[in-house]
C-alpha positions in Angstrom: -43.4 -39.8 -9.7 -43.0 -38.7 -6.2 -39.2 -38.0 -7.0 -39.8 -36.0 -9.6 -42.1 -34.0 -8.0 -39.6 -33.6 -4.9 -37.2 -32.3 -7.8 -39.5 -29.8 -8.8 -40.2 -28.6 -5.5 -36.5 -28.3 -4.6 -35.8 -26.4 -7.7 -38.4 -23.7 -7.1 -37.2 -23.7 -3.3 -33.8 -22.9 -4.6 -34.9 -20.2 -7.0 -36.6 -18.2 -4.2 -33.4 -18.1 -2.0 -31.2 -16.9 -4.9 -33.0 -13.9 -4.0 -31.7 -13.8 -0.2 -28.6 -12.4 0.0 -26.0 -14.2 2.5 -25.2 -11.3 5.5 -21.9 -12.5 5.6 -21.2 -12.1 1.8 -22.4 -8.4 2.2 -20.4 -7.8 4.9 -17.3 -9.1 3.2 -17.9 -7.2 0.3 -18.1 -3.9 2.1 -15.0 -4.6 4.2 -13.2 -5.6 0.8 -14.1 -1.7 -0.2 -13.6 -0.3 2.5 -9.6 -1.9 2.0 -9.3 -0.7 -1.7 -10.9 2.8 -1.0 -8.4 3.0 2.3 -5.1 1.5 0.2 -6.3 4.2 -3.2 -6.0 7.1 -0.7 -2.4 5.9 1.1 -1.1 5.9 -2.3 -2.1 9.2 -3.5 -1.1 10.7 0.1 2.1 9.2 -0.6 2.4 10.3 -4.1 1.6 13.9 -3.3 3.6 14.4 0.1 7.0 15.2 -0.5 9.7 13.0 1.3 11.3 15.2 3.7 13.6 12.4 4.9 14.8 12.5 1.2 16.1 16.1 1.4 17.7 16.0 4.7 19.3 12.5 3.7 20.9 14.7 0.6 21.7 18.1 3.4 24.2 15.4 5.4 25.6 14.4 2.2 26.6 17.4 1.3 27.7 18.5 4.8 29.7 15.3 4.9 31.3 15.4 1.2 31.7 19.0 2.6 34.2 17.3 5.7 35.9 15.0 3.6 36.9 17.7 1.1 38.3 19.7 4.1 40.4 16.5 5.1 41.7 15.6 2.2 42.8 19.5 1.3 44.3 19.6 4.6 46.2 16.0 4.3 47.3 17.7 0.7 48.8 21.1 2.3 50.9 18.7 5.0 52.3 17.1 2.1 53.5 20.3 0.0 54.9 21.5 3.5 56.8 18.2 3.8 
């Protein structure tokens, strides 16, 4: 009988600590937040900010399509001359 009481007593000891909560749970759940709250504002800053480097990429796209076109007009007037 003494085992079974020693069952008992170890069942009721673990119900009163499932009300203790582990410090290192909590403070792993609050970094884990912290993260999705931190990685839910990057994306909205990056969804409303509008990509600069996007329009100057397409500026020296044009301005070099722009060169090209002058080259190849030229290298078409030396060979109407010739």
């Amino acid at each position: 009988m003494m085992k079974f009481e020693d069952w008992i007593e170890f069942l009721k000891s673990r119900d009163t600590r499932k009300n203790e909560t582990n410090p290192f749970v909590v403070f792993l759940a609050v970094i884990g937040v912290i993260a999705a709250i931190c990685g839910i504002v990057y994306l909205l800053y990056r969804h409303f900010v509008p990509d600069y480097l996007e329009d100057l990429q397409e500026d020296y796209e044009d301005d070099l399509d722009d060169y090209f076109e002058e080259e190849d007009e030229e290298k078409k007037e030396e060979e109407k001359e010739e």
